[in-house]
N, C-alpha and C positions, 0 to 999 in steps of 0.2 A: 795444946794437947800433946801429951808426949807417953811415949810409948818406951816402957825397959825393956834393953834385945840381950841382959846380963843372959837369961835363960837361954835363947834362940840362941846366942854364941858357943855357948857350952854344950848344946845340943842338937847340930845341925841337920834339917832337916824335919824337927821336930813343930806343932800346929802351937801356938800361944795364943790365948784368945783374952782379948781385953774389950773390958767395955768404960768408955770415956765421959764423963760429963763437964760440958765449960760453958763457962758463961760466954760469948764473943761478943766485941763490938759490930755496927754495924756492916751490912756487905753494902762496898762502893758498887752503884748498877750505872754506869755512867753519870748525870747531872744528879739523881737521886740515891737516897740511902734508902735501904731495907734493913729496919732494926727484930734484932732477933731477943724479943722480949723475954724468953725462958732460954735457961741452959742447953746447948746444944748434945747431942744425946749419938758417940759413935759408939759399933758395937761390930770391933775387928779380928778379923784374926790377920797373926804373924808367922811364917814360915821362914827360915833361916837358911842357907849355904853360903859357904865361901865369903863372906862376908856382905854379900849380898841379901836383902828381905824383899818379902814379897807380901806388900800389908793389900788386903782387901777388908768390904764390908759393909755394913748397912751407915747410912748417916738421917738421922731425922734431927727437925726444926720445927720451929713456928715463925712465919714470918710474917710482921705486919706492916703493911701494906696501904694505899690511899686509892681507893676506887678509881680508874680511869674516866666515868663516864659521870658519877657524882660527887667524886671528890671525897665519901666516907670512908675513914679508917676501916679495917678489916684485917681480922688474921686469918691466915690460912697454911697449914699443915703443909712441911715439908719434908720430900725423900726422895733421897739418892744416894748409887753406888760410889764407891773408894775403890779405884784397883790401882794401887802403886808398887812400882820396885824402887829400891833405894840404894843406889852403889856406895861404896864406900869412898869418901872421901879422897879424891885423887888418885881414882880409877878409871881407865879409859871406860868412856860407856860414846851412848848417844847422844843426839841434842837436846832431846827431852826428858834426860835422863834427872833424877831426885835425888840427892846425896847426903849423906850421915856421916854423920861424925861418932867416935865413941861409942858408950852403950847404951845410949838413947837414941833415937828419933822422932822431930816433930814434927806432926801429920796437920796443924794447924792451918799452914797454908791450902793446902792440898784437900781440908773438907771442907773451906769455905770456895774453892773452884767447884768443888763437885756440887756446893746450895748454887753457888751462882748457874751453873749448867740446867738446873732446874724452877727458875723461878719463870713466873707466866711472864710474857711479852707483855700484854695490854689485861694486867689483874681486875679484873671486875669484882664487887663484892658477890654478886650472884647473876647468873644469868641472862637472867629476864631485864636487866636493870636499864630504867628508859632515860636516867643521867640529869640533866640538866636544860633548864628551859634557855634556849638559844634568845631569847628576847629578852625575859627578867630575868634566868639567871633562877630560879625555885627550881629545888629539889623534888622530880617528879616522881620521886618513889613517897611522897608525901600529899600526893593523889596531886589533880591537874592544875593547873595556874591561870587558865582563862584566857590567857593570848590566844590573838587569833593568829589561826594556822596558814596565812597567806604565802606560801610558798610559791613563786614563780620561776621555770624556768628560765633563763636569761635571754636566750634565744627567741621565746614568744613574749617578751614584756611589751616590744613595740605596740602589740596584738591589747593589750590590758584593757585599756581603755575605751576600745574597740564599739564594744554595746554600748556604752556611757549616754551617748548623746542623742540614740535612738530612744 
């Protein structure tokens, strides 16, 4: 995703508003990918001085996603803010500072930080969702699976058997 700063140079101080559309590959989320199945959709503006810009703006997505609790695929709608400065190439700045070159810049890196800042920790498809039968393994949003629910705390199992012989 790149951004012409031909205008912003010639007219410093002036607002430039672009709106982006790119396909991206997927975002690395540590051991898993998040595939962004539709084009990613920024919609920035650009402010200009001294060779310095200051890009903000909206970023939305879709990202699809594998349910934490039952394992089904799910999309789910993504957005988040973009507020970057971008020094120019071989200008003292900070450590976290963003750099250009020329009379482009590419905001490419910098929207997929700002999906990644936004994607759910543990994405559920919805809710309510009761996951996965811990014995067989059925998907119990496709109603119940008939295991029995013998749950014991570890601490009283010695106790289990207890009534058994009376």
């Amino acid at each position: 995703m790149r951004i012409d700063l031909t205008e912003a140079n010639r007219t410093p101080g002036s607002v430039g508003r672009h709106v982006l559309e790119e396909r991206m590959g997927p975002l690395e989320l540590g051991s898993e990918e998040v595939i962004l199945p539709e084009p990613v959709r920024a919609e920035l503006t650009v402010t200009g001085s001294e060779g310095m810009f200051w890009v903000e703006g909206g970023v939305a997505a879709t990202g699809e996603f594998r349910c934490s609790r039952c394992l089904a695929p799910f999309r789910v709608p993504l957005s988040a803010e973009l507020q970057e400065k971008y020094h120019p190439r071989g200008a003292a700045a900070d450590l976290d500072a963003v750099f250009h070159h020329g009379d482009y810049v590419d905001v490419t890196r910098e929207v997929q930080k700002a999906l990644l800042l936004v994607l759910p920790m543990k994405p559920v498809c919805r809710a309510d969702c009761p996951g996965l039968c811990p014995t067989c393994g059925r998907d119990l949003n496709e109603g119940p699976c008939g295991c029995r629910d013998e749950t014991v705390d570890s601490r009283l199992a010695a106790l289990a058997g207890f009534f058994k012989d009376r």
